[in-house]
Structures are given as C-alpha cells and as structure tokens.
Wavefront OBJ file of the C-alpha trace (Angstrom):
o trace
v 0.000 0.000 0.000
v 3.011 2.381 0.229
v 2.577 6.009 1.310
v -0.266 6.536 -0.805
v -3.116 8.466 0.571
v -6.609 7.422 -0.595
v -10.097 9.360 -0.625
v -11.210 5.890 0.381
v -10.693 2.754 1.612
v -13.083 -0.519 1.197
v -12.864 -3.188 3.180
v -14.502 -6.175 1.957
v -14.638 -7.388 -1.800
v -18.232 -8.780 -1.946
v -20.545 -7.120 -4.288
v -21.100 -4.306 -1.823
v -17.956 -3.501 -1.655
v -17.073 -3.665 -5.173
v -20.674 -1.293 -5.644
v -19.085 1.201 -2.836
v -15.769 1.423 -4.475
v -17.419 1.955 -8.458
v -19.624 4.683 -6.641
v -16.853 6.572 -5.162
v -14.550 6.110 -8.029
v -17.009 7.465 -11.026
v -17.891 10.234 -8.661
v -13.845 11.086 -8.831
v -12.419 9.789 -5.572
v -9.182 7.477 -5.235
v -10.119 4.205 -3.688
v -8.601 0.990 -2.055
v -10.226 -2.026 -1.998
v -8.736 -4.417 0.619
v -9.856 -8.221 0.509
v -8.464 -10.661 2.980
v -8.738 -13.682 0.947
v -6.916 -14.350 -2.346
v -10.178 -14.214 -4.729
v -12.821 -11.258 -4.748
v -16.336 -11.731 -4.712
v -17.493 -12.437 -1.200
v -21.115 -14.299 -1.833
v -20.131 -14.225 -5.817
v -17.485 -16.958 -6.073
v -17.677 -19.998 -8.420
v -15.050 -23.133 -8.232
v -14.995 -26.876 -9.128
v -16.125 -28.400 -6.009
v -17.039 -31.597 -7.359
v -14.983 -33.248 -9.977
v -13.008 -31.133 -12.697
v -14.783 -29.348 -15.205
v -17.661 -28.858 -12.687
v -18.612 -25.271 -12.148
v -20.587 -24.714 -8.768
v -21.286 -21.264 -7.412
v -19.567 -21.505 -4.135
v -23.014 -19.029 -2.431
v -25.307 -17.362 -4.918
v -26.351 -18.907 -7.862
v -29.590 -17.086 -9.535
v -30.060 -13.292 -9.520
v -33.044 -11.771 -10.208
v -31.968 -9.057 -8.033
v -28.681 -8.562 -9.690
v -30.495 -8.349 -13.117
v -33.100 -5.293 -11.541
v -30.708 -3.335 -9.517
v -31.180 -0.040 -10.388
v -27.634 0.107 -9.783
v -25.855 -2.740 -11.490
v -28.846 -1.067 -14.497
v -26.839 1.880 -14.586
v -23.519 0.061 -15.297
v -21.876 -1.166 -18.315
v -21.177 -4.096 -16.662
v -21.749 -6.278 -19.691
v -18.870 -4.153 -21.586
v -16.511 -5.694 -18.644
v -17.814 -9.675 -19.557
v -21.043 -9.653 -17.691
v -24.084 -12.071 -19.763
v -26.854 -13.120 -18.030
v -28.658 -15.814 -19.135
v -32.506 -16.236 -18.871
v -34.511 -19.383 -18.419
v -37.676 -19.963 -20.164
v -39.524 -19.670 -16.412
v -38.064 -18.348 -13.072
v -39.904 -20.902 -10.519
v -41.131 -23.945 -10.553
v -42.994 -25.512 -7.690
v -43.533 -29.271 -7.867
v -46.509 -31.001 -6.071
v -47.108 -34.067 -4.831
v -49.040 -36.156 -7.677
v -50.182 -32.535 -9.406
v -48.498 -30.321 -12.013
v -45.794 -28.028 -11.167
v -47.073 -24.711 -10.374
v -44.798 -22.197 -12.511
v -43.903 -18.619 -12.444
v -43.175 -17.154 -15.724
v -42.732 -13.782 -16.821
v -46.169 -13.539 -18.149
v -48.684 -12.769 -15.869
v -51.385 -14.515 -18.009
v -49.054 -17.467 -18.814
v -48.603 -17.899 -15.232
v -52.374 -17.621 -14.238
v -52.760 -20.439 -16.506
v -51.615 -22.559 -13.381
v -53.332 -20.965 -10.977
v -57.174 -22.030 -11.594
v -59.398 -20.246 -9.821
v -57.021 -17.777 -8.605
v -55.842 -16.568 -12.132
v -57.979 -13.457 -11.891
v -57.223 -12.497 -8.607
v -53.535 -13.362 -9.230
v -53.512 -10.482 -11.971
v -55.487 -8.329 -9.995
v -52.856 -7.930 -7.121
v -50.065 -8.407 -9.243
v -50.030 -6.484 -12.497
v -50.552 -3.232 -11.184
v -47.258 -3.652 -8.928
v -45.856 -5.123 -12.028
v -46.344 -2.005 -14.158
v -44.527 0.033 -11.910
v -42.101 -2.604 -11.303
v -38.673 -0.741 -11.985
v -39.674 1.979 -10.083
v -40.744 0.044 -6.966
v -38.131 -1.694 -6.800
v -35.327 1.184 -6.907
v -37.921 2.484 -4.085
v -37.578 -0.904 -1.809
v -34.163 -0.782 -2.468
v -33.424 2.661 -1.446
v -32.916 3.609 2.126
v -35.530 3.511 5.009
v -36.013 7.441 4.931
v -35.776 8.119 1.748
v -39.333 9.314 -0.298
v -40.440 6.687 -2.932
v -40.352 8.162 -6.232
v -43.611 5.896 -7.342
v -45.633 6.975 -3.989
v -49.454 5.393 -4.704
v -47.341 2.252 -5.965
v -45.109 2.050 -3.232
v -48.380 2.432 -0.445
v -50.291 -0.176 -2.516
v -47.317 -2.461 -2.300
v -46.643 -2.033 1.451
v -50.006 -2.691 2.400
v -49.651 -6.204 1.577
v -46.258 -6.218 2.454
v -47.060 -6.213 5.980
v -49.139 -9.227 6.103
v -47.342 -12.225 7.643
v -47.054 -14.652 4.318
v -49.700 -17.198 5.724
v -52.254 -14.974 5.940
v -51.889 -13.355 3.010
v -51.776 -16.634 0.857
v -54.716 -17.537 2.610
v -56.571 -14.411 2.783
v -56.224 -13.849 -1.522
v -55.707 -17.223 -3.032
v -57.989 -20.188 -2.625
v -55.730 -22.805 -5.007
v -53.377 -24.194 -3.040
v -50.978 -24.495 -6.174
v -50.949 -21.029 -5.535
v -50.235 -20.823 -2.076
v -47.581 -22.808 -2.458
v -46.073 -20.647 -5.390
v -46.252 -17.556 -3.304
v -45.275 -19.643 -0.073
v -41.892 -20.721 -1.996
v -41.196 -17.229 -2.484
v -42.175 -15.751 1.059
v -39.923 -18.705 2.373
v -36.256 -16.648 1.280
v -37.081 -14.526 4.019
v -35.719 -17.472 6.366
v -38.183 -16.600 8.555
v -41.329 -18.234 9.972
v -44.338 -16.990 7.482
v -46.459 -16.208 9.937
v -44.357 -13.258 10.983
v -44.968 -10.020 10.075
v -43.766 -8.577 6.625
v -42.863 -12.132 5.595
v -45.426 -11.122 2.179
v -43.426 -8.825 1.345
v -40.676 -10.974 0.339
v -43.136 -13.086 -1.557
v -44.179 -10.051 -3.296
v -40.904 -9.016 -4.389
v -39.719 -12.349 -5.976
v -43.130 -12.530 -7.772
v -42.783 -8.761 -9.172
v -39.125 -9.722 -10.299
v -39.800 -13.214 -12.234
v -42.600 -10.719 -14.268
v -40.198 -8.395 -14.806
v -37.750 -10.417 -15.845
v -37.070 -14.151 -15.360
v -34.422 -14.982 -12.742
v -31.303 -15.167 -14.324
v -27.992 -16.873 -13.876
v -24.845 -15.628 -15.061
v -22.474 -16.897 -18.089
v -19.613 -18.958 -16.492
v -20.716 -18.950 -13.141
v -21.973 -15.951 -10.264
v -17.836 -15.064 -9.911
v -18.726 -13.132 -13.759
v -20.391 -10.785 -11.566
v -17.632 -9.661 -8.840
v -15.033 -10.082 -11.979
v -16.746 -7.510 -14.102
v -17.294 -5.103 -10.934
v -13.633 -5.490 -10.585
v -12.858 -4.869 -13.917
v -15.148 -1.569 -14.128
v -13.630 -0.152 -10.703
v -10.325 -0.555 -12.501
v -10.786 1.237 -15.507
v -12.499 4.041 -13.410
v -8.988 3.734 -11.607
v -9.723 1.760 -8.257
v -7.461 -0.310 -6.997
v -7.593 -3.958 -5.454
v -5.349 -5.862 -3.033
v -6.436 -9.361 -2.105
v -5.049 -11.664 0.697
v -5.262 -8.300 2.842
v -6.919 -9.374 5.809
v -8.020 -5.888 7.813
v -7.933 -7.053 12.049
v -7.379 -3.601 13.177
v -7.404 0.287 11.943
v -3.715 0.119 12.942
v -3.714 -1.701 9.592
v -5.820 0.632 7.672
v -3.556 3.209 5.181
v -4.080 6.610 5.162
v -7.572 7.617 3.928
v -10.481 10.360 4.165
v -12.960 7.758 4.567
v -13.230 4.510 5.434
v -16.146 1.608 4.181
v -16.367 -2.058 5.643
v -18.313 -4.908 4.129
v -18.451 -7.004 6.538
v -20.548 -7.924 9.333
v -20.775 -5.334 12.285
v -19.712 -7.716 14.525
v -16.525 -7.126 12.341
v -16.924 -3.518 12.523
v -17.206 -3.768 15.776
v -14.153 -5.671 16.633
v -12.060 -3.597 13.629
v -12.915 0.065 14.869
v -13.661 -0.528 18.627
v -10.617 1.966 19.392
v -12.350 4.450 17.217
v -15.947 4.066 17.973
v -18.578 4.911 21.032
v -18.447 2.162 23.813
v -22.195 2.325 23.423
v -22.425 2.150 19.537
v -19.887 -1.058 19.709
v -22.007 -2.810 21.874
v -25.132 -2.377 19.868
v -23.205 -3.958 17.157
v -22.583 -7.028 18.781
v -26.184 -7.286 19.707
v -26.653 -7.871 15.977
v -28.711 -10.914 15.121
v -27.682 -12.715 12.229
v -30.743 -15.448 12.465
v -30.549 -19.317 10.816
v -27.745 -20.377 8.725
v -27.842 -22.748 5.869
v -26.838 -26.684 4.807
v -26.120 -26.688 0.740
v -25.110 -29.108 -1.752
v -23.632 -29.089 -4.908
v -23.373 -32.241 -7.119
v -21.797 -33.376 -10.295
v -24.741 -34.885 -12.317
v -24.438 -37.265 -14.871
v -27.880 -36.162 -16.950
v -30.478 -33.953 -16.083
v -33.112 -34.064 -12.847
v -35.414 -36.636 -14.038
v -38.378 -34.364 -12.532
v -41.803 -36.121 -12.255
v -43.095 -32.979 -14.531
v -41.078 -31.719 -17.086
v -41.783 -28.271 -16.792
v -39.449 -27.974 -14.014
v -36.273 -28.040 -16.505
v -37.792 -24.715 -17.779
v -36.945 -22.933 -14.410
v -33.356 -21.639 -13.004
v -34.937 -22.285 -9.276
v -37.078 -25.222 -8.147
v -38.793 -24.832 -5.036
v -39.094 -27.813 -2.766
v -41.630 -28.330 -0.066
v -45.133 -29.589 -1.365
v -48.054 -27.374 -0.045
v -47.669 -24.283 2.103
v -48.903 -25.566 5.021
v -45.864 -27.660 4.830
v -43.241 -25.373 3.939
v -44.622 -22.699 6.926
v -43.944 -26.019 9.324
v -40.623 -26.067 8.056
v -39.293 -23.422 8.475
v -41.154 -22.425 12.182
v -39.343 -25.156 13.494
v -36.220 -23.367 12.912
v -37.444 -20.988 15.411
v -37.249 -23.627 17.752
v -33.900 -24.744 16.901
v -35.151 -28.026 15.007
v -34.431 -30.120 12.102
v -36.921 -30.955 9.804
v -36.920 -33.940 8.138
v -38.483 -33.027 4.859
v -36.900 -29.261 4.963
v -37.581 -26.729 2.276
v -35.143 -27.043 0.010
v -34.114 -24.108 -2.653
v -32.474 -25.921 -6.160
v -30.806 -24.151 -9.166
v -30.166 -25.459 -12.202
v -27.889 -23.680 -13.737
v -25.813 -25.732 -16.387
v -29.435 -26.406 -17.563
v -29.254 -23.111 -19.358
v -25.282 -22.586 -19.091
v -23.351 -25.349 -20.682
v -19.935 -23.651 -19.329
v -20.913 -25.283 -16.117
v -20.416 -28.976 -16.934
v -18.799 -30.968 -19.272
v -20.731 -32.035 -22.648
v -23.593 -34.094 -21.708
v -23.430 -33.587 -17.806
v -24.580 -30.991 -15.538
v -24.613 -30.079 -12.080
v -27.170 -29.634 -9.334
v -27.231 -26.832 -6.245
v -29.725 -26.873 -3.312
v -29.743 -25.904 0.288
v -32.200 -25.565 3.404
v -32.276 -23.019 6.138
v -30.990 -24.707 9.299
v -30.593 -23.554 13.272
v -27.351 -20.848 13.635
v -24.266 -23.074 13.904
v -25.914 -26.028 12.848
v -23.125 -28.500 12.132
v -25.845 -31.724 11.121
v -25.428 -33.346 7.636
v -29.011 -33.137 6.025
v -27.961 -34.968 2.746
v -30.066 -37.843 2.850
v -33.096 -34.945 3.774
v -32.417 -32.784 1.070
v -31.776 -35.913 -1.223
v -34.526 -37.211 -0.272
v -36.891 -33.837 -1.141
v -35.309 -34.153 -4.485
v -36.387 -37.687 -4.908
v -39.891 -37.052 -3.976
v -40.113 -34.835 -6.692
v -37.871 -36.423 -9.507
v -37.394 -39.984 -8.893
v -34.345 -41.764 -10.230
v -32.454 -38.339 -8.793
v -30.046 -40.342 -6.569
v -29.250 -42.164 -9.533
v -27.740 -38.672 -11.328
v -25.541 -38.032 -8.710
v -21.623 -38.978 -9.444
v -20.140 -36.573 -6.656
v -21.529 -34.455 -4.030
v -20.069 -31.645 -1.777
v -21.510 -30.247 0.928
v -21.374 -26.954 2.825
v -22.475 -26.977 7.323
v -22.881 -23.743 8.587
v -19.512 -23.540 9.881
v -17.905 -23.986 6.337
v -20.120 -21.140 5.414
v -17.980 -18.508 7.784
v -14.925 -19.898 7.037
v -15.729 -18.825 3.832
v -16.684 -15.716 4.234
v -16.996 -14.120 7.537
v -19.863 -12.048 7.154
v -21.752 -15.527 7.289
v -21.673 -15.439 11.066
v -23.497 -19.176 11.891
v -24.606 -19.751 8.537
v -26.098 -16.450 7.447
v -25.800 -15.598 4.490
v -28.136 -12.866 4.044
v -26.607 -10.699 6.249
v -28.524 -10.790 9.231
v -32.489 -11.739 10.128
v -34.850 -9.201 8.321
v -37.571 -9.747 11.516
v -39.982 -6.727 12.525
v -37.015 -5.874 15.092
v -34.218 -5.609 12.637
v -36.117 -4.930 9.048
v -35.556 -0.868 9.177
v -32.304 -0.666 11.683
v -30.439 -2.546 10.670
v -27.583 -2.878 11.830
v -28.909 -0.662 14.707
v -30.991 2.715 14.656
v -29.998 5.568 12.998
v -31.229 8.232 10.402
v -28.324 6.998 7.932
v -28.086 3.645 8.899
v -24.588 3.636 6.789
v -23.113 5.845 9.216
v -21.380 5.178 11.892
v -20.805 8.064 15.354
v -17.519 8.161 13.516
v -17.670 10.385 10.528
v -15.459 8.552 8.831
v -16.527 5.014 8.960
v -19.355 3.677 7.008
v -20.729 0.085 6.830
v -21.965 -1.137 3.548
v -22.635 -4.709 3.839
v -25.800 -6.510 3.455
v -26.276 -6.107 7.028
v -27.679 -2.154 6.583
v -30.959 -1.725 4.120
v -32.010 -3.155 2.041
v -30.637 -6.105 3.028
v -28.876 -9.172 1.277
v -28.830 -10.515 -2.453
v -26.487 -9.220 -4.987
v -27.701 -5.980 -5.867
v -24.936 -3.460 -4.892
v -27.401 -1.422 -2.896
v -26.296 -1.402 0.387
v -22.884 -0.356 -1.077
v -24.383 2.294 -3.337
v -26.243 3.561 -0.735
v -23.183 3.806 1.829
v -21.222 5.240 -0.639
v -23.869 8.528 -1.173
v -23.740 8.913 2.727
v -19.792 8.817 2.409
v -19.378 10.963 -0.808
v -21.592 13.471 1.528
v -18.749 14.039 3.733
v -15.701 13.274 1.523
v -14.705 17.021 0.930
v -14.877 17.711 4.917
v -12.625 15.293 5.660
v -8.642 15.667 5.760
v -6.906 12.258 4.623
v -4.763 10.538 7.401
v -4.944 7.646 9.417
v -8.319 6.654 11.423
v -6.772 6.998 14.553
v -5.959 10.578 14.281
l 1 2 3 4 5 6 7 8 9 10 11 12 13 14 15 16 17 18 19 20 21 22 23 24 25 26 27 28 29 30 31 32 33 34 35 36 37 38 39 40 41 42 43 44 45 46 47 48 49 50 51 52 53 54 55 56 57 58 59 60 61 62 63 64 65 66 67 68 69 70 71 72 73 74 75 76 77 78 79 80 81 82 83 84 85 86 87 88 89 90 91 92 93 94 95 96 97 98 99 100 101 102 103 104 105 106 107 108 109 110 111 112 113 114 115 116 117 118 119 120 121 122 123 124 125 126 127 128 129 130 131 132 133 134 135 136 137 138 139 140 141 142 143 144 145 146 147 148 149 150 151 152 153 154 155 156 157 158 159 160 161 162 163 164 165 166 167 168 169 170 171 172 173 174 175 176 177 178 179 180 181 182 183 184 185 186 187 188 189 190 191 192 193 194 195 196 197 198 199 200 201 202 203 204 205 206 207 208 209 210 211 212 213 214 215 216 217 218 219 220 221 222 223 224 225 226 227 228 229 230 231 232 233 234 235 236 237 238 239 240 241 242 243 244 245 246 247 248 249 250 251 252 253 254 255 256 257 258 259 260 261 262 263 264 265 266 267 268 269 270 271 272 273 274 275 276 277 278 279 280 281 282 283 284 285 286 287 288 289 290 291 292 293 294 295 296 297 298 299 300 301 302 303 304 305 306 307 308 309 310 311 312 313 314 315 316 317 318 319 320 321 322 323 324 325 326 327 328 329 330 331 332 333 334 335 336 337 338 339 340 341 342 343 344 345 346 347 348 349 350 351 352 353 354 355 356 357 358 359 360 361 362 363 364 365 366 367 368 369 370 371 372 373 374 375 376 377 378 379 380 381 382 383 384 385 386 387 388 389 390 391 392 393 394 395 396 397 398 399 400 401 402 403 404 405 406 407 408 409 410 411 412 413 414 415 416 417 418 419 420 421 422 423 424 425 426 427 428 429 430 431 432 433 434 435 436 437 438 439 440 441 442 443 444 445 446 447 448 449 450 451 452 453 454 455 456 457 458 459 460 461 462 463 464 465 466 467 468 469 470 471 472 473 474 475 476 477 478 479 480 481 482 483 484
C-alpha cells in the first residue's frame, strides 16, 4: 500500500464492496479495496467443487436481483464480460401427484396454473408489475428516503405487511398457488407467519414478471469479476489476501467503508468508535444459517413434470402448510426432516458449467445458527420425492455446514448468508438505529454490507447507498490515518 493516501478505503470485496468502491470512483475519488482472501467476490465466487470441469457457485447462484438493480442497471457491466442468461420460467414448484405450479414472466401465462385464482392473481399483481422498476429502486433505497412511485409504493406495502400465511390464505384459494407464493415468502428465512414475511413473496413474484431470474455466463464469480474490472478502468485499486484485524492496519484515507458484518466492525474500529455504539453492534442478530449441496450430475433431474427443466430455481416443499412447518421449526432450533429445500439449475441453461452431456445440481435448506448436522439424505430425499431416479444422477456431491459457510466468508456469522435476520425488530435498523443507517458516530466510517438496508442478495445497494452517505462528507474530511 506504500505512502499513498486514498479518498477511500473498502474493506470487503463482496458485491457491496465492489458497488461502494465503483460509486466513489465514477464520482472522482481514489479508492482501495482491501480483501483478505486471495479471490474477490465475497457471496459471488464460483469453483470446481465436485470433480473437474464442474462449475458450482460456491453461495449465490440465480439473480433476479442482480439483473433489476437499479444500480448494477446503470452500469456497463456487460462491456466488462457480464451475460446473463434467462430461463424460459423463473420458478417452478412441484406437487405431490399434481403439475408443477410455474412462475413465468407472463402474468397470463402464469395464471394459466393458478385455476381459480388466475384473476385475482392479476389483480394484485399487475398493477405492482407495471410500476415494477420503479418500486423496486424504491424498496431498495434507504428507510427514509421518499419513494419516487408513492401510490405504488403504499399499494405495495399494504400487503407487504401481512405475515405470508395470511396473506396466501386471505387472496388465493388454489393451493398451487399458495404454495407458489409460499416458496417465495420462504427466502425470508423466517417463519411466514411473521410479520412482513409477504413482502418478500411479493418481491420475488414482481421480479420473475419483470424479468425471469437469471444466472450468469460462467458462473456468479462473472459478476464480482466484471465489478472489478469496471472499478479498474475508473482507476480503483484492489489488493487481495489483505486481511483488515485492526485500523492500525488501515492506510491513510479520508474515509473509510467495511463490508463485513458489524460484529466485524465492531471488533475492527472498537478503538475508534462509542463504547455504546460497539455494543449495539454485537447485539446484531444474524438469524438461521444454511446446509447446501452441490453435485456433479451425470444427466439432467429426471423431474416427475417436465416443466421444471424450464426454471433456473425449483422450489421444494409440497403445499404451504408444509413449507410454513418447516421453516417455524427453525425458530425452535429443530431439524426438519423433509426441509424446504431451494435448487438451481444452472448448467441447464449454461453449458460452461459442466462438461458435454453432464450438468450439475445446487440446493440448500435453512438450518438452526451453527448447525453442524449433515441433512444430505433430507435434502436428497426432497429431491427424490419430486424427480425420482435423482439419486441415480448423482456422481459426486459436496456439501457446505454452517460452519464452512464462515470460514468462507466471515460475514456468514453461523450460517447467514443474508446478512442478518430481516424480523420486525431488525427490518428498518439494521444494523442498529440511525437516520443513515450507513453511518457510523464516527464520521469517517461507514458500513456497507448486506447487514444495513435493504438487506442481502447481490444488488450493490447497500454499497451504493453507503457510498452517497460517504461521498456526503468526503470534501470535509482531511486524509490521514483513522486513529488521528
């Protein structure tokens, strides 16, 4: 790092990070990116963990967030290698001895499913859906800020609030429905009787009609690689296998961003931060953690209904009664033993991913913090129920507990990998209450990670957003180190 002085430093090269850093740098400042592994990427790394020639995205693996960012939107990311590619339909929900259910981008095409509930389907959904670029760069912008799309944005969060049982059961009466919406409420990793769990069954719906959930060309590390590459040509720097422990080993800067967890932050930039503001950090919660699989498949999943090859995610839990059983016992620190299980597909549509003729196969289930119990044969097993013959497909497996999920990235504290839980507590301060939740009592210190608003997936937004609040006080800010 030398003696030179930056207008910022980043800490942490997950897509927040790498969103921070473009921010800063197109708005003119000199920044540092400082990763303490040897890859970038953070929750966007891809590797062959099976057999060679195997591409498996090591955390995220489908992105319809990525794809509506109204950040990553405003990038010429694809001029730096970027190309998404788009399945025929975003979802499919198997059911036990009935169609799939599907959501495609189509509205109608989707209603087609839906019986009885096609018409009311439309009726709550396409008016969010016309709107839908501009209410999403209005959920995605911070807590305070006014939505630009106002009526839509009201209309939107007055289903939003609804816990995700009620809702389904309150506006649908198919339960091919329920289940659709209860597959999409369930990312939330929360029980879906809890408040403002419909909102994240909202927002999953709104994206596949927007656009169908995409997965990247070669694998989700195309993503951090073309950030990267953009932050260089806007003159950014980045330095991997720099592992920040203290801001003794921070270089001279004006400002300072961290994605990472604020239990990081906390332990980082104790020596420069409020005794009181620290330990509101490490009251963080970071909620259940994950078990995931990735396997080397020697054909396609023979599913039961066909129309599941169509989709980039297959949700798997039967009706919603069954998936909201799921995942409450996690609340209770149990192990189900049919578990919703989340599975992309991705060589289906990217033949980079596997060799000719082969493909591979991803899928995890939420699990208790720190849960360290192998649910292969469970997760197997939900796959089989759905597609028999699966087990038959499989020519290597690898697996991922929670702990191997924050050795591999430390912002996965037990498991999480969205950043923390998005309860009622936690939803709008996170990671603790403040008018700029990017800010810090420090003026220097920001944290960008998926633990402020809006939250996690691979958007940019929380780094976007921290990087405003930090361009705000760039210019009143002499360069030197964060001690001083």
């Amino acid at each position: 790092m030398g003696d030179v002085v930056y207008d910022a430093v980043v800490v942490g090269s997950g897509p927040n990070g790498l969103a921070a850093a473009i921010e800063l740098a197109r708005s003119g400042a000199s920044v540092l990116v400082l990763e303490g592994t040897e890859a970038i990427g953070g929750g966007t790394r891809s590797s062959e963990l099976t057999l060679p020639g195997y591409v498996h995205d090591v955390c995220s693996a489908v992105h319809p967030m990525g794809l509506l960012s109204p950040f990553f939107r405003s990038l010429p990311l694809e001029e730096h290698g970027l190309r998404w590619i788009r399945p025929e339909a975003s979802v499919a929900h198997p059911l036990d001895d009935e169609p799939a259910v599907m959501l495609y981008r189509s509205i109608e095409k989707t209603g087609e499913g839906l019986g009885r509930d096609a018409a009311r389907y439309s009726k709550i959904l396409s008016p969010l859906v016309r709107q839908g670029h501009g209410l999403m760069a209005d959920i995605l912008s911070p807590p305070l800020a006014m939505p630009t799309h106002p009526l839509t944005f009201m209309r939107f969060g007055l289903k939003a609030l609804w816990p995700a049982t009620w809702f389904a059961r309150g506006c649908f009466r198919e339960e091919s429905t329920r289940a659709l919406f209860g597959g999409c409420a369930a990312h939330s990793i929360l029980p879906l009787n809890a408040p403002f769990t419909a909102a994240l069954g909202l927002i999953f719906m709104i994206a596949g009609h927007l656009d169908e959930w995409p997965v990247p060309a070669g694998g989700s590390r195309a993503i951090s690689d073309a950030l990267a590459s953009l932050l260089r040509s806007l003159g950014g720097e980045i330095q991997t296998g720099v592992r920040i422990t203290s801001v003794d080993e921070l270089p001279p800067a004006r400002v300072f961003l961290f994605d990472t967890g604020p239990d990081q932050l906390a332990s980082i930039a104790e020596p420069v931060l409020p005794e009181r503001y620290v330990r509101r950090l490490r009251r963080y919660r970071f909620g259940p953690g994950v078990f995931k699989l990735d396997w080397a498949l020697e054909e396609p999943i023979p599913w039961r209904d066909k129309n599941c090859l169509l989709a980039s995610t297959v949700h798997l839990g039967g009706r919603m009664d069954e998936i909201a059983a799921t995942e409450a016992a996690l609340s209770r620190g149990e192990h189900p033993t049919r578990p919703f299980v989340l599975l992309c597909q991705q060589s289906q549509f990217d033949d980079s991913r596997a060799p000719t003729g082969k493909q591979t196969g991803y899928a995890y289930c939420h699990v208790p913090a720190g849960s360290n119990v192998d649910l292969t044969e469970a997760i197997e097993n939900q796959v089989e129920r759905f597609a028999p013959g699966f087990k038959d497909t499989i020519r290597a497996r690898h697996a991922m507990h929670c702990g191997d999920f924050e050795r591999y990235n430390p912002n996965f504290v037990g498991g999480a990998i969205t950043g923390g839980s998005a309860d009622i507590t936690q939803l709008m301060t996170r990671p603790v209450a403040r008018l700029d939740p990017y800010t810090t009592p420090n003026p220097r210190v920001f944290l960008c990670s998926a633990s402020t608003p809006p939250g996690g997936g691979v958007h940019g937004m929380c780094g976007y957003n921290a990087a405003r609040s930090a361009l705000r006080q760039l210019d009143k800010i002499a360069p030197g180190s964060l001690r001083a």
